[in-house]
mmCIF file of the N, C-alpha and C atoms, coordinates in Angstrom:
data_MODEL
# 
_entry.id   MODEL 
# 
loop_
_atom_site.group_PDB 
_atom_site.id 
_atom_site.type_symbol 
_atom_site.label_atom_id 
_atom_site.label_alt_id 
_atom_site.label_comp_id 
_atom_site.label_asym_id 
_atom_site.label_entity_id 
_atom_site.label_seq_id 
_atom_site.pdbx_PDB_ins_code 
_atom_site.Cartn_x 
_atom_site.Cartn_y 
_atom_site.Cartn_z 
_atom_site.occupancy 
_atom_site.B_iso_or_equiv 
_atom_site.pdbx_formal_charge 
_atom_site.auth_seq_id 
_atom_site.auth_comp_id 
_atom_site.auth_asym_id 
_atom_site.auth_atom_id 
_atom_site.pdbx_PDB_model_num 
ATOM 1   N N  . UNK A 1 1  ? -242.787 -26.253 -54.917 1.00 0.00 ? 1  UNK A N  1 
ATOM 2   C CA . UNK A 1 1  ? -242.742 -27.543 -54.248 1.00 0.00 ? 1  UNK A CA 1 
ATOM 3   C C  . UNK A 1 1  ? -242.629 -27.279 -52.744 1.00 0.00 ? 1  UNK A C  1 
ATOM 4   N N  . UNK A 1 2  ? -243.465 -28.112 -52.068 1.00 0.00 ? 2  UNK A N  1 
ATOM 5   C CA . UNK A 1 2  ? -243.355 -28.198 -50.333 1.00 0.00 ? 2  UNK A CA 1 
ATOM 6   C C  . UNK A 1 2  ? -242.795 -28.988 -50.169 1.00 0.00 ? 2  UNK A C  1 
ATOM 7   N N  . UNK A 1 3  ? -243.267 -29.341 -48.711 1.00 0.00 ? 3  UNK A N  1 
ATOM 8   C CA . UNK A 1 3  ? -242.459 -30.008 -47.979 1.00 0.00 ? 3  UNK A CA 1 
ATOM 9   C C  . UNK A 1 3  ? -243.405 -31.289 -48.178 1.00 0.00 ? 3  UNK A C  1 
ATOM 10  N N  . UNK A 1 4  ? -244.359 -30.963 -48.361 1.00 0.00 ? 4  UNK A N  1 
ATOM 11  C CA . UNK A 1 4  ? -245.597 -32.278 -48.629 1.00 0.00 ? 4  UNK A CA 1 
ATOM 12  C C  . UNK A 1 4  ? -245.474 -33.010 -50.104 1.00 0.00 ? 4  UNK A C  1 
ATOM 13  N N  . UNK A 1 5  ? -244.836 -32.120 -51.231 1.00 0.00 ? 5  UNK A N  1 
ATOM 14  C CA . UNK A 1 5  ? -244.716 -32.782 -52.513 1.00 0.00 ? 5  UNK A CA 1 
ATOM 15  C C  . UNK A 1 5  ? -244.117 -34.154 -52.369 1.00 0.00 ? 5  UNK A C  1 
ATOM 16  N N  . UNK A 1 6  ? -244.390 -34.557 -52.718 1.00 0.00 ? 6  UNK A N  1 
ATOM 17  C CA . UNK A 1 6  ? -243.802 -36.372 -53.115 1.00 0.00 ? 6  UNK A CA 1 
ATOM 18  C C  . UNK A 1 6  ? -242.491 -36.143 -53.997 1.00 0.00 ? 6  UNK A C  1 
ATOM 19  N N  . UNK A 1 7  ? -241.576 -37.169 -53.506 1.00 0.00 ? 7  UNK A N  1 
ATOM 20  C CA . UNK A 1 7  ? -240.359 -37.136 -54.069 1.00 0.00 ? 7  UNK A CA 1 
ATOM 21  C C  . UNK A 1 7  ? -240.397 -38.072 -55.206 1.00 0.00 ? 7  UNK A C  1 
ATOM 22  N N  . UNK A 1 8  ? -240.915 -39.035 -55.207 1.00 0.00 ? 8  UNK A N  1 
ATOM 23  C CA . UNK A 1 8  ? -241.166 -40.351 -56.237 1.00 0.00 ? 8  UNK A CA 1 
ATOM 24  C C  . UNK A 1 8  ? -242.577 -40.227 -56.381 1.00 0.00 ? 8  UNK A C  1 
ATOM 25  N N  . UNK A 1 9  ? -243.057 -39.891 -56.938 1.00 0.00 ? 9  UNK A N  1 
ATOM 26  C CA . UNK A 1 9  ? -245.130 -39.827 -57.038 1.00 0.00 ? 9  UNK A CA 1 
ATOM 27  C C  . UNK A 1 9  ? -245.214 -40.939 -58.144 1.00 0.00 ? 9  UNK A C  1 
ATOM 28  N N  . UNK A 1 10 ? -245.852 -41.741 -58.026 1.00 0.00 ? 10 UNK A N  1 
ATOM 29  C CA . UNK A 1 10 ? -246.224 -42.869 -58.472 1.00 0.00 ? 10 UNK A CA 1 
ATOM 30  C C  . UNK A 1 10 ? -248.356 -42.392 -58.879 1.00 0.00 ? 10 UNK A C  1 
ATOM 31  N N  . UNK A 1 11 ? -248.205 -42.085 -60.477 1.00 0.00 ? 11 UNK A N  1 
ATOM 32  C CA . UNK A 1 11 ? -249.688 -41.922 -60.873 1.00 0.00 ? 11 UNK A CA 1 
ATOM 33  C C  . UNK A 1 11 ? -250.115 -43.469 -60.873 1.00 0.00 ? 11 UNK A C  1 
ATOM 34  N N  . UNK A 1 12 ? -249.773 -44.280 -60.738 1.00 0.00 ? 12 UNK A N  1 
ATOM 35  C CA . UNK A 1 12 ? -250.927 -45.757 -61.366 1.00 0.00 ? 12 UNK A CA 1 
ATOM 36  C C  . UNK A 1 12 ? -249.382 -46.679 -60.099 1.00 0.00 ? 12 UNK A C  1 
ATOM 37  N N  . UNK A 1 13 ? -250.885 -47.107 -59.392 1.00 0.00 ? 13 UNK A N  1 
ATOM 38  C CA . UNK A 1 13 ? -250.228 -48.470 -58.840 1.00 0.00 ? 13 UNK A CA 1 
ATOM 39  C C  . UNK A 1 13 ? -251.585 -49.222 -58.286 1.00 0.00 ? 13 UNK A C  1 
ATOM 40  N N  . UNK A 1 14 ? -250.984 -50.387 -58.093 1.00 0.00 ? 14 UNK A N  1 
ATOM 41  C CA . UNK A 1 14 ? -252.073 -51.860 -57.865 1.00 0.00 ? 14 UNK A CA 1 
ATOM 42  C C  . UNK A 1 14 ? -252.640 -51.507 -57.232 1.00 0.00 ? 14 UNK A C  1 
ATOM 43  N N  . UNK A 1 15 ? -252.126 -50.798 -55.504 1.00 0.00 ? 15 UNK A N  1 
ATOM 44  C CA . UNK A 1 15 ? -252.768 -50.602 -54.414 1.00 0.00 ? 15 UNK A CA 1 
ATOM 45  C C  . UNK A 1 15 ? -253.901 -49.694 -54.132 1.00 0.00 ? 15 UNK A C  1 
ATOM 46  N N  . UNK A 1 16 ? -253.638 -48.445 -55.374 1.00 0.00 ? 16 UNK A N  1 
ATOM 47  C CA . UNK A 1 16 ? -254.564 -47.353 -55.466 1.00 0.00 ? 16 UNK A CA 1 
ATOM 48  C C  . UNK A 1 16 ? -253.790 -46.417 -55.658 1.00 0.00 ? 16 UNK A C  1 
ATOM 49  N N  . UNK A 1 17 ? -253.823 -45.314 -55.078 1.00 0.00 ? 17 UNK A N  1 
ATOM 50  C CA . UNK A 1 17 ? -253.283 -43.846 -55.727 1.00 0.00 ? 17 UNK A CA 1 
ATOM 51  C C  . UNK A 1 17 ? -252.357 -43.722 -54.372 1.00 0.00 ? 17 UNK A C  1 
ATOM 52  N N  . UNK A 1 18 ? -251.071 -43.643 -54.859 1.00 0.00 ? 18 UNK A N  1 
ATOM 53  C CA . UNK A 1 18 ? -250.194 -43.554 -53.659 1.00 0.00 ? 18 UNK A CA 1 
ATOM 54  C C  . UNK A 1 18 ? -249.174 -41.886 -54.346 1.00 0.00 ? 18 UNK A C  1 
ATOM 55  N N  . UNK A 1 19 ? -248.963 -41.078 -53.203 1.00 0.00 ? 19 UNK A N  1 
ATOM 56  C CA . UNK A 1 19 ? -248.209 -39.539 -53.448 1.00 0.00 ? 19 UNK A CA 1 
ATOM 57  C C  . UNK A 1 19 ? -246.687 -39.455 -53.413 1.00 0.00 ? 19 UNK A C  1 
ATOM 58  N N  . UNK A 1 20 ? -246.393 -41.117 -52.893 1.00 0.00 ? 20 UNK A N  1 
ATOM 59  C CA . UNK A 1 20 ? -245.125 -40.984 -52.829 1.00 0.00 ? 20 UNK A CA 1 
ATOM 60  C C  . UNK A 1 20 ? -244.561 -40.548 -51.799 1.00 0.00 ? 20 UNK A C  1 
ATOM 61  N N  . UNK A 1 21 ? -243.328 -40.391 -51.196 1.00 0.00 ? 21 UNK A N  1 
ATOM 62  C CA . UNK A 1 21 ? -242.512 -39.975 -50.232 1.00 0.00 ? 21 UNK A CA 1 
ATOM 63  C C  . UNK A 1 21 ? -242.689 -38.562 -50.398 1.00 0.00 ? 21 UNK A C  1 
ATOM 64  N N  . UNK A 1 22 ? -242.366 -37.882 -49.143 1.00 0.00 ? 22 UNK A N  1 
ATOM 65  C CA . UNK A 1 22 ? -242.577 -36.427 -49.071 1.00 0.00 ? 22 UNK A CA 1 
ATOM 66  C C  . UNK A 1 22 ? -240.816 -35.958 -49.145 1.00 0.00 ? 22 UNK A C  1 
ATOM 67  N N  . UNK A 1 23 ? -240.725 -34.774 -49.408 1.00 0.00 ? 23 UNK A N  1 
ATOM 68  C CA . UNK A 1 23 ? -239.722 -34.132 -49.753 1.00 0.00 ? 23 UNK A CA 1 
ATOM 69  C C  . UNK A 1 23 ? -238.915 -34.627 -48.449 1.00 0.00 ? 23 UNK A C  1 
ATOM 70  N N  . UNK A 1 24 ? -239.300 -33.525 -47.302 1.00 0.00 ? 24 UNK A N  1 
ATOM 71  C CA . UNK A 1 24 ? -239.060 -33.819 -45.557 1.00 0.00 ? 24 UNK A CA 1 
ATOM 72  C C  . UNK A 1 24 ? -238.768 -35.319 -45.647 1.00 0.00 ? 24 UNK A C  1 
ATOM 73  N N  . UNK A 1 25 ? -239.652 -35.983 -45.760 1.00 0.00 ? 25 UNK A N  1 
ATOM 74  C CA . UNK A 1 25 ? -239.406 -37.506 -45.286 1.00 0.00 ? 25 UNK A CA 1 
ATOM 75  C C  . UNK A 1 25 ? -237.819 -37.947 -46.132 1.00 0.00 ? 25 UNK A C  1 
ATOM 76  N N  . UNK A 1 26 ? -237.657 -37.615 -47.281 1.00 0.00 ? 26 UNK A N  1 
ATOM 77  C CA . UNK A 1 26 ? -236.541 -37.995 -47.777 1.00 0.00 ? 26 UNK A CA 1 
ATOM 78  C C  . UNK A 1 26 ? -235.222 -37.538 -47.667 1.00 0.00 ? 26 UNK A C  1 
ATOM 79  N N  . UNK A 1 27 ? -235.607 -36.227 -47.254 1.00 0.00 ? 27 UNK A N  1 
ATOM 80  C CA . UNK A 1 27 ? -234.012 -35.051 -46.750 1.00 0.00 ? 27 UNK A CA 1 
ATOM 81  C C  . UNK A 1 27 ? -233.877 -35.681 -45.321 1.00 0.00 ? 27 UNK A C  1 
ATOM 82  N N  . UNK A 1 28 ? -235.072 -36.227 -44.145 1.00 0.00 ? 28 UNK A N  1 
ATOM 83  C CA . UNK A 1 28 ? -234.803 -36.979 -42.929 1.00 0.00 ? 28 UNK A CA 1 
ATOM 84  C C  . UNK A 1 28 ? -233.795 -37.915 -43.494 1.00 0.00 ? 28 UNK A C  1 
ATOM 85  N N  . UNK A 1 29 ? -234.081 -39.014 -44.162 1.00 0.00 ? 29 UNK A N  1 
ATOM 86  C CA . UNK A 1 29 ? -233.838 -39.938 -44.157 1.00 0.00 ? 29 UNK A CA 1 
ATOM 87  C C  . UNK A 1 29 ? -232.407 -40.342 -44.488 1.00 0.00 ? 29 UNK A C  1 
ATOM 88  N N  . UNK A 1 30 ? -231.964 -39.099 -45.778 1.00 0.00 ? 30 UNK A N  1 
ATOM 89  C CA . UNK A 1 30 ? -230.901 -38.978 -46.393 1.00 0.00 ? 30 UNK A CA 1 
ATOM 90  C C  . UNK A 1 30 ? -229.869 -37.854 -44.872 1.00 0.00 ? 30 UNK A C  1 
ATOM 91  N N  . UNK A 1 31 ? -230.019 -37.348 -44.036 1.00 0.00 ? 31 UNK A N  1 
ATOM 92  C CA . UNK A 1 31 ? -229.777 -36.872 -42.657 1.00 0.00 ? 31 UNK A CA 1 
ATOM 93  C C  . UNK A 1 31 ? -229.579 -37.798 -42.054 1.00 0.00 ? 31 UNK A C  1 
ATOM 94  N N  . UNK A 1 32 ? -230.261 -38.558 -41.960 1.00 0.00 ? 32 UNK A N  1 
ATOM 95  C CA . UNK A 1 32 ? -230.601 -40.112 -40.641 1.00 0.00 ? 32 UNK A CA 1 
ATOM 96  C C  . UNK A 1 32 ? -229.079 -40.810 -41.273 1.00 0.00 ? 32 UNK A C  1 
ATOM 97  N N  . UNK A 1 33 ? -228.905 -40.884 -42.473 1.00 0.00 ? 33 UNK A N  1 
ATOM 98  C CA . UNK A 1 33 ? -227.910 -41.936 -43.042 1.00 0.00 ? 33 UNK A CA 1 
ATOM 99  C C  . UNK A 1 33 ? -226.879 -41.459 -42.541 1.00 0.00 ? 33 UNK A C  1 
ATOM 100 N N  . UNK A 1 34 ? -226.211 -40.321 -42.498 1.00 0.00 ? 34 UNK A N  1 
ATOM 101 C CA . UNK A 1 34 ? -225.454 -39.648 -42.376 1.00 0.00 ? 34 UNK A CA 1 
ATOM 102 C C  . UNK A 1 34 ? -224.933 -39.365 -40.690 1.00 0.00 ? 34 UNK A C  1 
ATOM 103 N N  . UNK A 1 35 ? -226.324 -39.199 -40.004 1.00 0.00 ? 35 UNK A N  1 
ATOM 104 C CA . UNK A 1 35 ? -225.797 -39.228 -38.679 1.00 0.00 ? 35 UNK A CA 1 
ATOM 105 C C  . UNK A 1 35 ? -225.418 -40.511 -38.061 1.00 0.00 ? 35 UNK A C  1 
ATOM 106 N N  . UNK A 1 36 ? -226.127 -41.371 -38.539 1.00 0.00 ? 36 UNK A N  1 
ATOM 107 C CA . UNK A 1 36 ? -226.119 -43.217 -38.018 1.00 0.00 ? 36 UNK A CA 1 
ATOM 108 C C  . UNK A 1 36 ? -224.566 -43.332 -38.474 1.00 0.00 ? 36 UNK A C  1 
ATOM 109 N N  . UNK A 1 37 ? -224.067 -42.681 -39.644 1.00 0.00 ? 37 UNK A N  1 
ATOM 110 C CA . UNK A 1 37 ? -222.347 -43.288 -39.719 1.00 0.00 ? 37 UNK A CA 1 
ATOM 111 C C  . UNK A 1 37 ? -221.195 -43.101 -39.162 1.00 0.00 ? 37 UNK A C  1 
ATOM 112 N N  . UNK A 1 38 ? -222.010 -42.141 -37.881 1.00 0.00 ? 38 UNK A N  1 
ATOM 113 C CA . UNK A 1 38 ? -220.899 -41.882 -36.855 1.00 0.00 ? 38 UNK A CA 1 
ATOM 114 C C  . UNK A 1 38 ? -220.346 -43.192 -36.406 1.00 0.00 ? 38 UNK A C  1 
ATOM 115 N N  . UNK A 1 39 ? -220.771 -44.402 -36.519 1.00 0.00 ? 39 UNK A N  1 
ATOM 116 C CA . UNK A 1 39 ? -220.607 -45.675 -35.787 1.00 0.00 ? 39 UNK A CA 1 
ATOM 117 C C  . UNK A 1 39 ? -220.816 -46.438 -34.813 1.00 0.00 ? 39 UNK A C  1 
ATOM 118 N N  . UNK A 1 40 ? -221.111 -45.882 -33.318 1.00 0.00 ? 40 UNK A N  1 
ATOM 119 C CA . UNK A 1 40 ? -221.464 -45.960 -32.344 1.00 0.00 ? 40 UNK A CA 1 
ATOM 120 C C  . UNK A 1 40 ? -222.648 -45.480 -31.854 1.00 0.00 ? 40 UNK A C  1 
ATOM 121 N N  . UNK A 1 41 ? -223.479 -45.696 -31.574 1.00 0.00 ? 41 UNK A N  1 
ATOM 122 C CA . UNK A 1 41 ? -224.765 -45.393 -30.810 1.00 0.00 ? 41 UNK A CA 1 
ATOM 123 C C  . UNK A 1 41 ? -225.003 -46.441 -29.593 1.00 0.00 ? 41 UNK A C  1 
ATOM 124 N N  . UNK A 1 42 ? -226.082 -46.001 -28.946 1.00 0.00 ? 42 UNK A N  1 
ATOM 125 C CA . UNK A 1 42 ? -226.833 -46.849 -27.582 1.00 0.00 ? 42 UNK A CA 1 
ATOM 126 C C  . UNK A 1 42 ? -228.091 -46.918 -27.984 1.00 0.00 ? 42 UNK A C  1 
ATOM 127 N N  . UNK A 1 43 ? -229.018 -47.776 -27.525 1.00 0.00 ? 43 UNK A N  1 
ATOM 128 C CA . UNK A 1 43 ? -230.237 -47.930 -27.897 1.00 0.00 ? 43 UNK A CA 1 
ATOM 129 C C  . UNK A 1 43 ? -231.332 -46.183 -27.223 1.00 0.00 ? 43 UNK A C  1 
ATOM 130 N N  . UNK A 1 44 ? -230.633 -45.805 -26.652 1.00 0.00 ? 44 UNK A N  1 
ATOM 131 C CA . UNK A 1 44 ? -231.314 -44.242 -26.275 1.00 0.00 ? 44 UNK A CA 1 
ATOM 132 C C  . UNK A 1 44 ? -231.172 -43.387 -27.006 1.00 0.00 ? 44 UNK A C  1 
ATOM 133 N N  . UNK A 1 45 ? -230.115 -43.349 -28.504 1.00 0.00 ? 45 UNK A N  1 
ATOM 134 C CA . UNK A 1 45 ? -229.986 -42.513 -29.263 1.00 0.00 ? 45 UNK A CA 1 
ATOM 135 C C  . UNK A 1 45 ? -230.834 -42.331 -30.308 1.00 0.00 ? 45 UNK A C  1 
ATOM 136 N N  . UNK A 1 46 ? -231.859 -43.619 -30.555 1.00 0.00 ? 46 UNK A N  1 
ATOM 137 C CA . UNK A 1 46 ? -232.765 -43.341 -31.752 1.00 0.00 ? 46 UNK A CA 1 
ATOM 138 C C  . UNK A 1 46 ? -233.429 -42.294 -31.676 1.00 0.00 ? 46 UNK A C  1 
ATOM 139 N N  . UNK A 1 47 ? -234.156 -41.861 -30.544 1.00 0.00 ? 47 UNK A N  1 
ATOM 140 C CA . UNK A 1 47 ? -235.364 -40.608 -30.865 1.00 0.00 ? 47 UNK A CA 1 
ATOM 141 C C  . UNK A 1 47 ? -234.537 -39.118 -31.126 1.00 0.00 ? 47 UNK A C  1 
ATOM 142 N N  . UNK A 1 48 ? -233.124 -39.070 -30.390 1.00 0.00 ? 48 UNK A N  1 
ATOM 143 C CA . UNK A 1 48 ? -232.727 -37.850 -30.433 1.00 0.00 ? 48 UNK A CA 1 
ATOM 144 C C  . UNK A 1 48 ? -232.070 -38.246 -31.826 1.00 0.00 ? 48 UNK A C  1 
ATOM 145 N N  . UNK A 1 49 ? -232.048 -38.980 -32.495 1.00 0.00 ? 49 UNK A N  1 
ATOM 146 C CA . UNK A 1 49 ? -231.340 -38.866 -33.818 1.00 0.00 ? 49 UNK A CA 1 
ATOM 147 C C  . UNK A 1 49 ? -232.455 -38.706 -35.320 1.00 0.00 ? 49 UNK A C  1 
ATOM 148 N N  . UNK A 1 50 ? -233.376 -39.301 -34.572 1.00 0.00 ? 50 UNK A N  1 
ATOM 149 C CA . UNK A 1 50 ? -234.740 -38.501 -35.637 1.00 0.00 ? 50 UNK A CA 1 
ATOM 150 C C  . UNK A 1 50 ? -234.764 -37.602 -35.537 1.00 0.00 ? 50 UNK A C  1 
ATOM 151 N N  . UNK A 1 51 ? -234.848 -36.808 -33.994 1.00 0.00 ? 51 UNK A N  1 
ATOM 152 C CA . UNK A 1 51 ? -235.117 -35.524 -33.997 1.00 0.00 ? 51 UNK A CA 1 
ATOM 153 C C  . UNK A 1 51 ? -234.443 -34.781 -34.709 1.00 0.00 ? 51 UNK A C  1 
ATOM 154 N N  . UNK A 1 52 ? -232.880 -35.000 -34.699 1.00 0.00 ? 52 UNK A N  1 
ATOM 155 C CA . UNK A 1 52 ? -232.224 -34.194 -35.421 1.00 0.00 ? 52 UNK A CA 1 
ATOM 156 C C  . UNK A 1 52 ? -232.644 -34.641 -36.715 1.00 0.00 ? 52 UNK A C  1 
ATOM 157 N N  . UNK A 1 53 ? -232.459 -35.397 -37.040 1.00 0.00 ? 53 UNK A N  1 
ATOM 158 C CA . UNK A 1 53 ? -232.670 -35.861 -39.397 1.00 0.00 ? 53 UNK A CA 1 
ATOM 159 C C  . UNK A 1 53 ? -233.815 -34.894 -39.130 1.00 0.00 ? 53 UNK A C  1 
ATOM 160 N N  . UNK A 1 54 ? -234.579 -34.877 -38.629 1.00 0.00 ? 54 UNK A N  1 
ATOM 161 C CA . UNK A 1 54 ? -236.253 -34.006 -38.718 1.00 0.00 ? 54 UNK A CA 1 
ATOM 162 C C  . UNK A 1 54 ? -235.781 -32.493 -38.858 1.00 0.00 ? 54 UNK A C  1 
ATOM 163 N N  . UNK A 1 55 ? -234.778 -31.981 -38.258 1.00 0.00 ? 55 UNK A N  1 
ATOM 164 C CA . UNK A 1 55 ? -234.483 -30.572 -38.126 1.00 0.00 ? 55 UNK A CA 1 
ATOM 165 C C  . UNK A 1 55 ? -233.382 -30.181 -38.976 1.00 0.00 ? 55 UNK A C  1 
ATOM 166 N N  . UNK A 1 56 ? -232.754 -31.085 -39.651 1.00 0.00 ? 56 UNK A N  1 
ATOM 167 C CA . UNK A 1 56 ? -232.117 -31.324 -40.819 1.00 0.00 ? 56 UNK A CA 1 
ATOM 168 C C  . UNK A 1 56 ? -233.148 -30.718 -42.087 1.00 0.00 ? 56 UNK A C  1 
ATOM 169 N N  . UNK A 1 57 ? -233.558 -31.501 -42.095 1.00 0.00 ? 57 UNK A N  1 
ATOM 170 C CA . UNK A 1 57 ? -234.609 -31.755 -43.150 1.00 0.00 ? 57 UNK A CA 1 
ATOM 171 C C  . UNK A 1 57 ? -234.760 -30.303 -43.810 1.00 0.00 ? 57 UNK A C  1 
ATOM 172 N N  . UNK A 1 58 ? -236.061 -30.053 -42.037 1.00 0.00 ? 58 UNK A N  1 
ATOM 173 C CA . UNK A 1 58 ? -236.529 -28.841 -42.510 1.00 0.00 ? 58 UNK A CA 1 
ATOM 174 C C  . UNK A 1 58 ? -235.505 -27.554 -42.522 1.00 0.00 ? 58 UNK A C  1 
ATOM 175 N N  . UNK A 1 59 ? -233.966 -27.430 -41.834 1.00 0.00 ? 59 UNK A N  1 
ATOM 176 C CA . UNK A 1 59 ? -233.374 -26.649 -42.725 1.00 0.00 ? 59 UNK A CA 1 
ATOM 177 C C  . UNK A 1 59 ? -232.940 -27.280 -43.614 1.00 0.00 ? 59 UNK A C  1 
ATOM 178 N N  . UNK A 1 60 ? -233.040 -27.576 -44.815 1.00 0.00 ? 60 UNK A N  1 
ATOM 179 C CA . UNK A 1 60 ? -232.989 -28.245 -45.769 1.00 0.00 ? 60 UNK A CA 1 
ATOM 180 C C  . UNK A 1 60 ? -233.904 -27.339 -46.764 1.00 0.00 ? 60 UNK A C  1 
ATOM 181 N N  . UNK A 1 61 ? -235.367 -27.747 -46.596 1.00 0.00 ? 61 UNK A N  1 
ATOM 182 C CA . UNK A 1 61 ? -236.410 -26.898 -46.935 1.00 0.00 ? 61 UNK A CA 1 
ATOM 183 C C  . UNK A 1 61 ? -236.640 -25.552 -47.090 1.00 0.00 ? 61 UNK A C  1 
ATOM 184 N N  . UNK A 1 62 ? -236.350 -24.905 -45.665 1.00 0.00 ? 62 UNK A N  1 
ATOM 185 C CA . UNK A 1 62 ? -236.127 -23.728 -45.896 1.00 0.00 ? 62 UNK A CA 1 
ATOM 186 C C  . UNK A 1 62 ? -234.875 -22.902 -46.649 1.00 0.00 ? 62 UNK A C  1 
ATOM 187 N N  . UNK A 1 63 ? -234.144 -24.022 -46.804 1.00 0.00 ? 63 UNK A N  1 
ATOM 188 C CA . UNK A 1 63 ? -232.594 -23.137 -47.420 1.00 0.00 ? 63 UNK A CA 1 
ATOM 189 C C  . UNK A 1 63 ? -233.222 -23.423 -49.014 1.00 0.00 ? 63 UNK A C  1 
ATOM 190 N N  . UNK A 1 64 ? -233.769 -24.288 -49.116 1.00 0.00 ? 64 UNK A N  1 
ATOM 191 C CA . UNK A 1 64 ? -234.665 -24.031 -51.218 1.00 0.00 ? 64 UNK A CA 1 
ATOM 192 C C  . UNK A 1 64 ? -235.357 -23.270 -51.014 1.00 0.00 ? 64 UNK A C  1 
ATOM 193 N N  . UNK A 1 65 ? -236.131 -22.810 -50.389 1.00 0.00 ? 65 UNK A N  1 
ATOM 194 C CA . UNK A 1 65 ? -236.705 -21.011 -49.789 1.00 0.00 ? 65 UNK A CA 1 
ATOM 195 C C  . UNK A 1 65 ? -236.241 -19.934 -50.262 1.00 0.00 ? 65 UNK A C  1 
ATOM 196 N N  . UNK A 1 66 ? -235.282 -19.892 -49.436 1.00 0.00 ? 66 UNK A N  1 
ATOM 197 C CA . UNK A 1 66 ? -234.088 -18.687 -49.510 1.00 0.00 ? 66 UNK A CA 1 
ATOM 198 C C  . UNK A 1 66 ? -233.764 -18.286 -50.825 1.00 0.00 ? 66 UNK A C  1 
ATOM 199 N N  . UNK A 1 67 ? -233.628 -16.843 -50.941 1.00 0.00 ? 67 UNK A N  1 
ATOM 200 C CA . UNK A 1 67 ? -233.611 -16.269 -52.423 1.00 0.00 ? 67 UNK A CA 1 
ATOM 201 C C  . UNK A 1 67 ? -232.122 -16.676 -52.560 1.00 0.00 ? 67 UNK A C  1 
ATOM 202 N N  . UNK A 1 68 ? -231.800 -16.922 -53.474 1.00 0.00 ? 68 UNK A N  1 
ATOM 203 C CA . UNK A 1 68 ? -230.241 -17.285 -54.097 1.00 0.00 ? 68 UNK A CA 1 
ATOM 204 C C  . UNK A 1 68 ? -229.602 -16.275 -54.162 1.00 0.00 ? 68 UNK A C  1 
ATOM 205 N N  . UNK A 1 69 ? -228.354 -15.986 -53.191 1.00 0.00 ? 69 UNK A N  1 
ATOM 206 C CA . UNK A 1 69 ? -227.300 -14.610 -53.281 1.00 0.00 ? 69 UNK A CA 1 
ATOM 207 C C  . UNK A 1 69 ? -226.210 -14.890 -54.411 1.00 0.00 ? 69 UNK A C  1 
# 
């Protein structure tokens, strides 16, 4: 599994053939939740707080990589 696999893959829907959420997109997102509950932000903190869920993520990814010690 990548980082491109779909987390929910949906074979049959109305719209057409949809892959679902990507792995990345969902370890962001589940990151994003987590940093947003610090409580406080400014409207200048959104991009640097993707950035981070984004670099989350992908160590995230790479640590299911990593051979198991």
């Amino acid at each position: 599994m990548d980082k491109s696999t779909p987390v929910f893959p949906q074979s049959l829907s109305p719209e057409g053939p949809f892959g679902g959420m990507s792995l990345r997109d969902w370890f962001a997102g589940q990151a994003l939740a987590g940093i947003m509950n610090r409580g406080t932000f400014g409207p200048g903190d959104a991009s640097g707080f993707a950035h981070c869920a984004y670099l989350i993520a992908d160590a995230m990814l790479a640590a299911r990589e990593a051979p198991n010690d």
